[in-house]
C-alpha atoms as a printed R data frame, in Angstrom:
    type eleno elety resid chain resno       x       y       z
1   ATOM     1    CA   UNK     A     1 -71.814 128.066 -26.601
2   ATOM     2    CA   UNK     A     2 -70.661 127.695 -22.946
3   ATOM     3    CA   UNK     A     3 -66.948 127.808 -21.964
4   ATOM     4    CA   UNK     A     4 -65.950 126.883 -18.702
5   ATOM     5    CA   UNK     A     5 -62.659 126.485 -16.734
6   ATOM     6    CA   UNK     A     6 -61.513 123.806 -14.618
7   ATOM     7    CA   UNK     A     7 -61.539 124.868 -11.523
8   ATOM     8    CA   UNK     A     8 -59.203 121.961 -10.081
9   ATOM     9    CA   UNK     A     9 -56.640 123.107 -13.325
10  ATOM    10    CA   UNK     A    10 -53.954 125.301 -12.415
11  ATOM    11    CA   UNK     A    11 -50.583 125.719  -9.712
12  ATOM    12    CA   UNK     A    12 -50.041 122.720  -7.235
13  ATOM    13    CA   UNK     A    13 -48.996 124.343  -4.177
14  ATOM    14    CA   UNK     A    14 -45.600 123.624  -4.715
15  ATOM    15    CA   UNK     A    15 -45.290 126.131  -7.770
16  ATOM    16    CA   UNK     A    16 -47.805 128.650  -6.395
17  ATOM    17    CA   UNK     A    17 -44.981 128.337  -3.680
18  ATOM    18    CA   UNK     A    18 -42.024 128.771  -5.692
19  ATOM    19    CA   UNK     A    19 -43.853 131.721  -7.944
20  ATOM    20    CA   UNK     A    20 -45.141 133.749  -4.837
21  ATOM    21    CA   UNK     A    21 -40.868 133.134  -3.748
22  ATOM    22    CA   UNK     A    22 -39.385 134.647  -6.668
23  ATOM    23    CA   UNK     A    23 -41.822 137.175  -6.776
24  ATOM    24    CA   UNK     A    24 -41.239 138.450  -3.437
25  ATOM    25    CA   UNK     A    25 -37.601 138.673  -3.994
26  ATOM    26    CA   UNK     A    26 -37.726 140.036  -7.288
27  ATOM    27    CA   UNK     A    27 -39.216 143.555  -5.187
28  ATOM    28    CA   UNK     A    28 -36.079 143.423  -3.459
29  ATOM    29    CA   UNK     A    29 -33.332 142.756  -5.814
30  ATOM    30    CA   UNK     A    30 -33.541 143.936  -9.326
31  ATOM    31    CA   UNK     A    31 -32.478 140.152 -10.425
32  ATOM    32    CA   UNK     A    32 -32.700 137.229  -9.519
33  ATOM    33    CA   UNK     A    33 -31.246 133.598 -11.016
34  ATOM    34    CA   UNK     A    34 -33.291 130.710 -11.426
35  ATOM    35    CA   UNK     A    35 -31.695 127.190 -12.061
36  ATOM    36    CA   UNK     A    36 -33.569 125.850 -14.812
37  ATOM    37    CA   UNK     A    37 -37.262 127.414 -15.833
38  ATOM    38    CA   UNK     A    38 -39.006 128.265 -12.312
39  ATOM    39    CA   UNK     A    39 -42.190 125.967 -14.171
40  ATOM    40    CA   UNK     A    40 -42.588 123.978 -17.654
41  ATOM    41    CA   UNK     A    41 -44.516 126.984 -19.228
42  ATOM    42    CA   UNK     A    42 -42.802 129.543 -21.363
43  ATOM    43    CA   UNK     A    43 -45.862 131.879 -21.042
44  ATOM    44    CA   UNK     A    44 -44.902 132.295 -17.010
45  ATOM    45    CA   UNK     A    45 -41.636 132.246 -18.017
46  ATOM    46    CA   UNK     A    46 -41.539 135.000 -19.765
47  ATOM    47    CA   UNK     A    47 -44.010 136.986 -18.021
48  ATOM    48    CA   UNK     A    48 -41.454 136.388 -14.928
49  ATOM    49    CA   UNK     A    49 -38.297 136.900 -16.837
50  ATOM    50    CA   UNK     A    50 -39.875 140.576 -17.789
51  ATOM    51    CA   UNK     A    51 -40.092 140.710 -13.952
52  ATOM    52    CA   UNK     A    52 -36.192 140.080 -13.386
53  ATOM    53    CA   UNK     A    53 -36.295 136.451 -13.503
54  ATOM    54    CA   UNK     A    54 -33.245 135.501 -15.361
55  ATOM    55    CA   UNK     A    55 -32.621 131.345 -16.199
56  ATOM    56    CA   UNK     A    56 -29.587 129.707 -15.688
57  ATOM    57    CA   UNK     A    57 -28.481 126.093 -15.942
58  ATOM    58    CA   UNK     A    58 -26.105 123.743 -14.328
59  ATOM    59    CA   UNK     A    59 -23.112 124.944 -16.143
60  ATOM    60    CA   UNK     A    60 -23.801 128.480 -15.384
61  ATOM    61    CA   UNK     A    61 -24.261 127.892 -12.052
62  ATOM    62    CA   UNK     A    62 -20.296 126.559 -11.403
63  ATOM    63    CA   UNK     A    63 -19.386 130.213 -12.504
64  ATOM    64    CA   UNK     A    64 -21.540 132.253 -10.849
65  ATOM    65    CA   UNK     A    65 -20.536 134.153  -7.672
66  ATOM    66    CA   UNK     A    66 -21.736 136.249  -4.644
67  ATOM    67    CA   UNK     A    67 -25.613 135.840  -6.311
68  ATOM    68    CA   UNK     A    68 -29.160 134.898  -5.545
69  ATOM    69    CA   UNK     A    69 -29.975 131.538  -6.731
70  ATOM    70    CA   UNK     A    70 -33.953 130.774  -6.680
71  ATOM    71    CA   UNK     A    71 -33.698 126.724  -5.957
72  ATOM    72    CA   UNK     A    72 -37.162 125.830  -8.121
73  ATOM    73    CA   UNK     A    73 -40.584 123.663  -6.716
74  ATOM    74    CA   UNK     A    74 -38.849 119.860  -8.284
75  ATOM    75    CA   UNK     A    75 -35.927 120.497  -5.936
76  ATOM    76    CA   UNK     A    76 -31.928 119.762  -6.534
77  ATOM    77    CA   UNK     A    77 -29.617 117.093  -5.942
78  ATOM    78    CA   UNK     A    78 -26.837 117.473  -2.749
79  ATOM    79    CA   UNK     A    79 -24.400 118.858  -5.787
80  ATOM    80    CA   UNK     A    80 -25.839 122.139  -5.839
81  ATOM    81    CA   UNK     A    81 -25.668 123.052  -2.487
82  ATOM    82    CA   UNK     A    82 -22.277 121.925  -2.216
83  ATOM    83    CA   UNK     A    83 -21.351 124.201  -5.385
84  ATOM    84    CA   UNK     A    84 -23.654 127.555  -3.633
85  ATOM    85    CA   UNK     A    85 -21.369 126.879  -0.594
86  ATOM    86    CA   UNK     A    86 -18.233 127.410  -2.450
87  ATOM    87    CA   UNK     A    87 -19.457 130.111  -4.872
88  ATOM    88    CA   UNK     A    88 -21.024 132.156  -1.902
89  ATOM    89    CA   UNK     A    89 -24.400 131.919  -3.246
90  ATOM    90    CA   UNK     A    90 -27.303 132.640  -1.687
91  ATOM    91    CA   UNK     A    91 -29.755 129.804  -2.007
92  ATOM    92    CA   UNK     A    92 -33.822 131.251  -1.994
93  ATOM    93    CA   UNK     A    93 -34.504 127.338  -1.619
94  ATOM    94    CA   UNK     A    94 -38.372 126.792  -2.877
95  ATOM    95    CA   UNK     A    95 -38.322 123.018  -2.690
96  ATOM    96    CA   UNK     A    96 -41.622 121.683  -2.951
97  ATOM    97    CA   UNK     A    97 -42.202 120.096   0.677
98  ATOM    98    CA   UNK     A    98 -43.818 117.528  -1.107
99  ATOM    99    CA   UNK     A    99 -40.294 116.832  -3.172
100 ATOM   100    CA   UNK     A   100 -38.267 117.560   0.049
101 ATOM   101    CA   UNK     A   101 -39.972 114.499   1.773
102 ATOM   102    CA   UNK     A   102 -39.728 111.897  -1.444
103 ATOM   103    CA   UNK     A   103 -35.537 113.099  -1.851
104 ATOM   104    CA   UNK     A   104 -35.123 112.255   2.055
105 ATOM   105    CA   UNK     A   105 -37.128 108.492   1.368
106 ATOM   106    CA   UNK     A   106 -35.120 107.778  -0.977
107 ATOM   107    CA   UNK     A   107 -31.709 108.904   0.478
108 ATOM   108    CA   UNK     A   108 -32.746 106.850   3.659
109 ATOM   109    CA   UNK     A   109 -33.552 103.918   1.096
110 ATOM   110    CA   UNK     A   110 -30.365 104.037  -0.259
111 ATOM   111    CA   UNK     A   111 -28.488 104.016   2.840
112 ATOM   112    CA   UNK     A   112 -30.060 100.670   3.663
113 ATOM   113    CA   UNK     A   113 -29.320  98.955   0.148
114 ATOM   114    CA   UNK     A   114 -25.784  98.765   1.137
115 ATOM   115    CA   UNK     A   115 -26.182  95.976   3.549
116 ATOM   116    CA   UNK     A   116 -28.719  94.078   1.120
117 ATOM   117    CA   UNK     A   117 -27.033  94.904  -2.497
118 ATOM   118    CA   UNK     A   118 -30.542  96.593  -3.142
119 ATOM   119    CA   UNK     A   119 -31.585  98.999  -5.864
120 ATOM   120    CA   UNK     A   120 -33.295 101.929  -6.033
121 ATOM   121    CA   UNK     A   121 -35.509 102.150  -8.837
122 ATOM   122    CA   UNK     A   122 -37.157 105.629  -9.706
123 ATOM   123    CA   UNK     A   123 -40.320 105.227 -12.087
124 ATOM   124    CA   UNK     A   124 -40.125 108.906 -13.757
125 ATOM   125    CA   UNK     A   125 -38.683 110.896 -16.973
126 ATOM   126    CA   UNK     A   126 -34.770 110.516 -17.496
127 ATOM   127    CA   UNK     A   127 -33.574 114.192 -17.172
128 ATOM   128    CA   UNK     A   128 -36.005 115.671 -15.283
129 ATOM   129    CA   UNK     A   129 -35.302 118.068 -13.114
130 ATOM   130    CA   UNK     A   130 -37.269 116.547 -10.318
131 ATOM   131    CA   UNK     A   131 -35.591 113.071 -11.196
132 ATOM   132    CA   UNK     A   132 -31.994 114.540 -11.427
133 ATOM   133    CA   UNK     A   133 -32.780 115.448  -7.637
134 ATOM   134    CA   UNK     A   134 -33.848 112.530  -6.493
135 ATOM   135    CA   UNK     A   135 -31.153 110.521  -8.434
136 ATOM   136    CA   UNK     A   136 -28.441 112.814  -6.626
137 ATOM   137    CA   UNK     A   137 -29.569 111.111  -3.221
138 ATOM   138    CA   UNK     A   138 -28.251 108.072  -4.531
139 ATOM   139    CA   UNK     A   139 -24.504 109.151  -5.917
140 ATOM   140    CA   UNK     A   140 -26.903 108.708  -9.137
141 ATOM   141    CA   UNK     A   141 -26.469 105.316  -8.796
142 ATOM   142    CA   UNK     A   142 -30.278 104.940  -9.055
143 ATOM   143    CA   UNK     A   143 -32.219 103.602 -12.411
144 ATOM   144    CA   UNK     A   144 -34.783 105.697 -14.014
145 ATOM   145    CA   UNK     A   145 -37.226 103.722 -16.015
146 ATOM   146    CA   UNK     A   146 -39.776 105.381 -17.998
147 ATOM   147    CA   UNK     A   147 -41.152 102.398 -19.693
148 ATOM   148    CA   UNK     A   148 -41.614  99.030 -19.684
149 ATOM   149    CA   UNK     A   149 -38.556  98.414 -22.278
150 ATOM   150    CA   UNK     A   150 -36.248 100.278 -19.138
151 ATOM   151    CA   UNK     A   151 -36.675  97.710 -17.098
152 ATOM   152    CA   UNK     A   152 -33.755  95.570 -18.730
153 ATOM   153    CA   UNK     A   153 -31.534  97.624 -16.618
154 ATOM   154    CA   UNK     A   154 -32.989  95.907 -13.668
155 ATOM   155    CA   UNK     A   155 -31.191  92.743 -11.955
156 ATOM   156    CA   UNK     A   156 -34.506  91.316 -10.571
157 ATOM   157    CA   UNK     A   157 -32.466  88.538  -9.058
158 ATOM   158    CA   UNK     A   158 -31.378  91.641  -6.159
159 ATOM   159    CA   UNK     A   159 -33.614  93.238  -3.624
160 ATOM   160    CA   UNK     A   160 -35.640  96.394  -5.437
161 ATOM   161    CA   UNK     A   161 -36.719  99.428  -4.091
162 ATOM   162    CA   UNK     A   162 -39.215 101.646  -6.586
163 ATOM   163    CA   UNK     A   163 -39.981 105.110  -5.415
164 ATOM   164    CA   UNK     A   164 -42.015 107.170  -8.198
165 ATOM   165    CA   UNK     A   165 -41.452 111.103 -10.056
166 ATOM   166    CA   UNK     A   166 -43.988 112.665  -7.944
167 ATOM   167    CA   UNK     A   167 -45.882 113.898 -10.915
168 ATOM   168    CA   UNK     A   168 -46.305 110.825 -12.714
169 ATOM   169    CA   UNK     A   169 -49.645 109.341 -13.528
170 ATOM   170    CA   UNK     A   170 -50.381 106.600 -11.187
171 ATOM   171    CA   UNK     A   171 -51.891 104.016 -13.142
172 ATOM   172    CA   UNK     A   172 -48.553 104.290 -14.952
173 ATOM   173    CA   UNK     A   173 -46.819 103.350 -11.477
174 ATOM   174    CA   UNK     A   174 -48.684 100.333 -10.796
175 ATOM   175    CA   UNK     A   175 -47.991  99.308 -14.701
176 ATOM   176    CA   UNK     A   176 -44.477  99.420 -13.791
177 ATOM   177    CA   UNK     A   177 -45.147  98.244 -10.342
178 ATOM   178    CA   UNK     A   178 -47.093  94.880 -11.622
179 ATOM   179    CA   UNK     A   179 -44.235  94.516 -14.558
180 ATOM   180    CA   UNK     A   180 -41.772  94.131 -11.769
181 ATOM   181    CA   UNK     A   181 -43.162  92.243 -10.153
182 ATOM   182    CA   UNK     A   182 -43.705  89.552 -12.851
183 ATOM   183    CA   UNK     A   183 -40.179  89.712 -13.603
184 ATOM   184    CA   UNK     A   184 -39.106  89.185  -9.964
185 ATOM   185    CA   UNK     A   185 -41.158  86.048 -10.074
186 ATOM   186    CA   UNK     A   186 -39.492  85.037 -13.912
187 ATOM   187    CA   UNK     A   187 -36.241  85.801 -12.371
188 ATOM   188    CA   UNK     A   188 -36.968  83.145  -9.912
189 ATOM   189    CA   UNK     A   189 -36.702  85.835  -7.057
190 ATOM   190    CA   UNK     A   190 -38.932  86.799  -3.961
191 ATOM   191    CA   UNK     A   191 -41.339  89.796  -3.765
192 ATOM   192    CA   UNK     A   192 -40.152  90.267   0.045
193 ATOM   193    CA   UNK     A   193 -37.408  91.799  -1.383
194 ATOM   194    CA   UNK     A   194 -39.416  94.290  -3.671
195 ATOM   195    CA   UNK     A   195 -40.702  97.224  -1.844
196 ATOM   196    CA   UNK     A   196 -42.601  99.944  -3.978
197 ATOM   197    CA   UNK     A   197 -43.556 102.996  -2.516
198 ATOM   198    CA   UNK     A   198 -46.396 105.396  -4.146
199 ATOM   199    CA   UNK     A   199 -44.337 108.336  -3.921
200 ATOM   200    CA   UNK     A   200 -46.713 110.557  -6.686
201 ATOM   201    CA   UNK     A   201 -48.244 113.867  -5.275
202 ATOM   202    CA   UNK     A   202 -51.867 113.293  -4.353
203 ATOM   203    CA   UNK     A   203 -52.764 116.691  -5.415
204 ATOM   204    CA   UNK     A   204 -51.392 115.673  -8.936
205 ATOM   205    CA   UNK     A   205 -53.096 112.273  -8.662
206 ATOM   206    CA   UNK     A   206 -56.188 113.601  -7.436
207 ATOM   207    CA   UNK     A   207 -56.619 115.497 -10.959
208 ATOM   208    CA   UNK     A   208 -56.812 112.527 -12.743
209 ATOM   209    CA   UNK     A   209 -60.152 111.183 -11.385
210 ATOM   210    CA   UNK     A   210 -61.551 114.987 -11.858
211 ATOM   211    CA   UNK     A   211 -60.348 115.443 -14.941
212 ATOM   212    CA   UNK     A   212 -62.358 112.719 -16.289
213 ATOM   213    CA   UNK     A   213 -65.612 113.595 -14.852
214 ATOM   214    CA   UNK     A   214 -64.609 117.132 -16.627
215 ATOM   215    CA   UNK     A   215 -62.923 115.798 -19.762
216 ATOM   216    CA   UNK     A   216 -67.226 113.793 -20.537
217 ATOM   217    CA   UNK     A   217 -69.132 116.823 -19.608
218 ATOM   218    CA   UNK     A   218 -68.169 118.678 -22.266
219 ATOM   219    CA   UNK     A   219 -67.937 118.894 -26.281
220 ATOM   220    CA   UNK     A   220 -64.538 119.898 -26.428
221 ATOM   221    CA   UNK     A   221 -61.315 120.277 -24.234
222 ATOM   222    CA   UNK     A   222 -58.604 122.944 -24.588
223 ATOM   223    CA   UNK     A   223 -55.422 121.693 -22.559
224 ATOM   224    CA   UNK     A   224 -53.259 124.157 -21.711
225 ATOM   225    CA   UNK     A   225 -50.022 123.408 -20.682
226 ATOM   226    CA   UNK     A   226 -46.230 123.853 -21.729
227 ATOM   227    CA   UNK     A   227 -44.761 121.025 -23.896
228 ATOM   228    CA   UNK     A   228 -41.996 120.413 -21.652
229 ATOM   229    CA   UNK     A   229 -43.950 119.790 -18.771
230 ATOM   230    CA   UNK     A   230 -44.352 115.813 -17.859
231 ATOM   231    CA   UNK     A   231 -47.813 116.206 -15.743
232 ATOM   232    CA   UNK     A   232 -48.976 118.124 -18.581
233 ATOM   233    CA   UNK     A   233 -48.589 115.444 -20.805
234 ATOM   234    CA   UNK     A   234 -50.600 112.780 -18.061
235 ATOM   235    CA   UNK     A   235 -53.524 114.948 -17.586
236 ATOM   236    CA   UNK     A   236 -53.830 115.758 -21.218
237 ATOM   237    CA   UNK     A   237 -53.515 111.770 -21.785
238 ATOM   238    CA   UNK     A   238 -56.035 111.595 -19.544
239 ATOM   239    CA   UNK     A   239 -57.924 113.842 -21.313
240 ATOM   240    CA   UNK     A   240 -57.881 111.968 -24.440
241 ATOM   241    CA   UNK     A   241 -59.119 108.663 -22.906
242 ATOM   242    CA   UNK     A   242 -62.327 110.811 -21.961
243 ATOM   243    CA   UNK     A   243 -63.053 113.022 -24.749
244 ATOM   244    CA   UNK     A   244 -61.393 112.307 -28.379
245 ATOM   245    CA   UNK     A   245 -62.292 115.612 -29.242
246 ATOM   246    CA   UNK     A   246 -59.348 117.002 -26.741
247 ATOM   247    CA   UNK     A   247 -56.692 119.630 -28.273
248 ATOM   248    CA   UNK     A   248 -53.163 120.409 -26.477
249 ATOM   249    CA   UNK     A   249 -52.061 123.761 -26.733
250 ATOM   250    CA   UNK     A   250 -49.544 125.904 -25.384
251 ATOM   251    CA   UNK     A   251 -51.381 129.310 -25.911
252 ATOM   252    CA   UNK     A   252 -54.087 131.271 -27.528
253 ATOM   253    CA   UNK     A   253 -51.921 131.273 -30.829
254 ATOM   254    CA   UNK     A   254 -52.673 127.926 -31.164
255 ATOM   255    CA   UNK     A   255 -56.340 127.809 -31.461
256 ATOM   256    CA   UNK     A   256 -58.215 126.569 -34.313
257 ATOM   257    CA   UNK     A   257 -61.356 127.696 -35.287
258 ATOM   258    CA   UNK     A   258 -62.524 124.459 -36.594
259 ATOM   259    CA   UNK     A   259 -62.414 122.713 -33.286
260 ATOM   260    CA   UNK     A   260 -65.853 124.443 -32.265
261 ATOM   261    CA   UNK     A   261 -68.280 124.361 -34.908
262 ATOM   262    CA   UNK     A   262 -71.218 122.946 -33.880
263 ATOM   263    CA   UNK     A   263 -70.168 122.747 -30.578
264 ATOM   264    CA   UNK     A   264 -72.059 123.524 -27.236
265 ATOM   265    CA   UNK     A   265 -69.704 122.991 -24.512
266 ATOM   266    CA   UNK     A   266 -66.161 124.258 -24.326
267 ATOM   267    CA   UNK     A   267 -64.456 122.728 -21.161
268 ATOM   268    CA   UNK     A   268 -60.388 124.150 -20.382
269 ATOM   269    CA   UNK     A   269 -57.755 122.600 -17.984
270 ATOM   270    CA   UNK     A   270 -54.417 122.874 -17.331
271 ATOM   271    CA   UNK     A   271 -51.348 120.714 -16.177
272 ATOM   272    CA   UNK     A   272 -49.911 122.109 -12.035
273 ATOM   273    CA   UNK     A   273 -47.770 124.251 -14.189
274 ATOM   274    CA   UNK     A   274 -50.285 125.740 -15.791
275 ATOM   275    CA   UNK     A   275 -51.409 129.443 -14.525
276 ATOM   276    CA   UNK     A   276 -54.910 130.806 -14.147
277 ATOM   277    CA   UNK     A   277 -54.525 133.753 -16.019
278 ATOM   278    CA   UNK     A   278 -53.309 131.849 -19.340
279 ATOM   279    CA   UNK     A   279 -56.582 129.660 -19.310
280 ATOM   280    CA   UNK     A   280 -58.641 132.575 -18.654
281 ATOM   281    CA   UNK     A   281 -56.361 134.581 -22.091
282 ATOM   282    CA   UNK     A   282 -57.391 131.110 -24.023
283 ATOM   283    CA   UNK     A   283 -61.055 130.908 -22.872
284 ATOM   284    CA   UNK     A   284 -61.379 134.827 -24.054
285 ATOM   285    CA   UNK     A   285 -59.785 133.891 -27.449
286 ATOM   286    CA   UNK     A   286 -62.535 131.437 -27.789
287 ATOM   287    CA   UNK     A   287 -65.402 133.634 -27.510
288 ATOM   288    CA   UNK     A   288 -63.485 136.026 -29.604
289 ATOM   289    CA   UNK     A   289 -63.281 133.133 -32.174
290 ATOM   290    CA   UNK     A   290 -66.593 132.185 -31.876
């Protein structure tokens, strides 16, 4: 039986970014905070918590004082800035430049809805991390739909701006996209006044054409990726469409022996939060399995 590794699985640059960050400063300061988990997989986590890495959320963050605060890859809204200003913290800011970019769009977007009673519309997962910061360039005035059944919240009869989580999967966008559209046009109103910007991360959307080549050349798939991460859960939908025979896992732990009798080929991928080294542990339990 062959097992092979994805080799376009693994870190975006964004959280190789924000990794290689905290690392760094973790040789300098025996700890470091972290608002929210530095990626959506408890197997880093904890592997970077052992390192000095300690969590914190929002809540934590008002009374904290005179620290280090490691600002994560999906980026913050203007709040916490304004509270590391008053708390004298000291911000190790590892924005994904990617993220940066999107938050200024939409702020600029936002600005200009106030002389056309616009909207800004974000296609992406309510309380998100990512989404909370992009929402925060709008007063969190913006709407967040996930689904077709959040577009109620919509007044199609005003001007619409969509903007997308970056790490969304795009035929999902243009679902969303095309749904608004019809509505606009139920609603009796113009598309010149809908303007919908393909804001997702091309090295995340880029995965999703690879994957599938991947996902049919093999037997089986092994996904690896935390449960709270929202790419993970694309790609591995992705993966599904390609190959029924795909499993979801978080770790080796969750391996089942079953899943490879009489099977040649043994493909494994990850979500962008998903490390190297913890596909490589899983493809070892395999063999060891097998």
């Amino acid at each position: 039986m062959t097992i092979a590794i994805d080799k376009n699985s693994g870190y975006c640059f964004g959280v190789e970014f924000a990794i290689q960050m905290a690392e760094d400063e973790m040789e300098e300061s025996a700890e470091l905070y972290c608002l929210g988990d530095i990626v959506h997989n408890s197997m880093e986590v904890q592997r970077l918590y052992a390192k000095g890495l300690r969590i914190i959320d929002r809540e934590q963050l008002k009374e904290l004082q005179d620290s280090k605060v490691l600002i994560r890859a999906h980026g913050e809204p203007p709040e916490t800035y304004k509270i590391a200003l008053e708390n004298n913290l000291e911000l190790i800011d590892a924005s994904c430049p990617v993220v940066l970019k999107l938050q200024n769009r939409v702020k600029h977007a936002f600005d200009s809805t106030k002389s056309n009673n616009g909207q800004i519309v974000i296609y992406g997962q309510q309380g998100h991390a990512e989404v909370i910061g992009i929402a925060g360039q709008t007063q969190n005035e913006a709407i967040v739909v996930t689904s077709e059944a959040d577009l109620v919240k919509i007044d199609f009869t005003r001007p619409v701006t969509l903007f997308s989580q970056t790490t969304k999967s795009t035929k999902g966008f243009y679902h969303i996209k095309a749904s608004i559209e019809q509505q606009i046009a139920q609603a009796g109103g113009s598309l010149e006044n809908f303007d919908a910007n393909d804001s997702i991360c091309r090295q995340v959307s880029n995965r999703e054409p690879q994957l599938t080549k991947f996902a049919a050349e093999h037997d089986v798939i092994i996904f690896v990726s935390g449960k709270k991460s929202s790419n993970g859960k694309a790609l591995y939908a992705v993966c599904q469409a390609n190959n029924p025979r795909s499993y979801f896992v978080e770790n080796a732990d969750e391996l089942e022996v079953s899943w490879f009798d009489g099977v040649n080929s043994v493909g494994i991928c990850g979500a962008t939060s998903t490390p190297m080294w913890l596909m490589q542990q899983v493809a070892d339990a395999i063999k060891n399995l097998t």
